[in-house]
C-alpha positions in Angstrom: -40.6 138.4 215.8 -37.1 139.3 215.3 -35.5 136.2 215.4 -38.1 134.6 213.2 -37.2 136.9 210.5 -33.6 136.7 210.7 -34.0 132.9 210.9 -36.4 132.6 207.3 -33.6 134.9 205.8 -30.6 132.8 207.1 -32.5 130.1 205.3 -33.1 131.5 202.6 -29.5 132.3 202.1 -28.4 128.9 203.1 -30.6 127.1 200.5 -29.3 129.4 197.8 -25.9 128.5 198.8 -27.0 124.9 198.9 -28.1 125.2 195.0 -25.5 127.1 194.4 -22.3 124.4 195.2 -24.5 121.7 193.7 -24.8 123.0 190.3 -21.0 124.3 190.6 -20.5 120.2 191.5 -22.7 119.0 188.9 -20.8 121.5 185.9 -17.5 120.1 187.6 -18.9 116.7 186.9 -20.0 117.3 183.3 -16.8 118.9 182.1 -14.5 116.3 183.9 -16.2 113.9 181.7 -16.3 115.8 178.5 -12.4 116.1 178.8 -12.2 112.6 179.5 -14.0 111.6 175.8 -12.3 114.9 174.0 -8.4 113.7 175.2 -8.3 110.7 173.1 -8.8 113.0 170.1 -6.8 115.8 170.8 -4.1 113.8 171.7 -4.2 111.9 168.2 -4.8 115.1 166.2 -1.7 116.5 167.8 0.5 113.3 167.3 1.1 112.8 171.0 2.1 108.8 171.7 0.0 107.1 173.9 0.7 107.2 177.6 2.5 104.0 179.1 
């Protein structure tokens, strides 16, 4: 009975973990393409020259 528990608890735990690193993935993802479109911009509002 023991076990059981202790197994339904280590699930638990690892599913939360599992949501967890996807969402921390998926924010990754989301900012990493953000940058990408807002680059162009700052670099022009700054003056920057293109890169080669």
């Amino acid at each position: 009975m023991r076990k059981k528990k202790m197994n339904q608890q280590h699930g638990k735990i690892s599913w939360g973990l599992l949501y967890v690193l996807c969402g921390a993935i998926f924010l990754e993802g989301i900012d990493v393409s953000m940058m990408g479109v807002a680059l162009p911009s700052i670099r022009s509002e700054l003056g920057c020259p293109p890169a080669r």
